[in-house]
Phi, psi and omega in degrees: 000150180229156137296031203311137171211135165329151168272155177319081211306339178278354171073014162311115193270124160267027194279131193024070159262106190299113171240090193059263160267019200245143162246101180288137174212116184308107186269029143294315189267312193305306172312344187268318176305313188292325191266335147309329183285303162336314210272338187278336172277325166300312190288302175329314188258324155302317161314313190227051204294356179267342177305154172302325169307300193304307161328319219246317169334294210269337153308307176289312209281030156277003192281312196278317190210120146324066191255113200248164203242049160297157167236142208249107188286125170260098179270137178253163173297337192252015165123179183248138180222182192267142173227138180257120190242150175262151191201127183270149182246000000 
């Protein structure tokens, strides 16, 4: 069983602590970890574009990351208008 828990405002971590069966985890730290892993796999894989990973990565990746163009209505004083953002999915 897991836990999820917000981080702390005292900035205290409750991250991968085992409580009987519950494994808790600060999706603060998670979130930090998960991005980190990201930034090591991408450098990893840029290093070495010839490799089959990196090949099978660049094969894949409409699998791996989505990117769609909504437009997002913005109101202003002067009325409301639209902005278009690229937003990965």
């Amino acid at each position: 069983m897991f836990a999820f828990g917000q981080p702390h405002s005292s900035g205290a971590v409750d991250h991968l602590r085992v409580d009987g069966s519950t494994l808790h985890i600060d999706v603060g730290e998670l979130y930090k970890e998960t991005r980190q892993a990201i930034e090591k796999w991408i450098g990893t894989l840029e290093g070495n574009l010839a490799s089959s990973e990196a090949n099978n990565v660049a094969k894949n990746l409409p699998l791996l990351v989505r990117v769609t163009t909504p437009t997002v209505p913005v109101s202003t004083s002067a009325g409301t208008s639209f902005v278009t953002m690229n937003k990965t999915n």
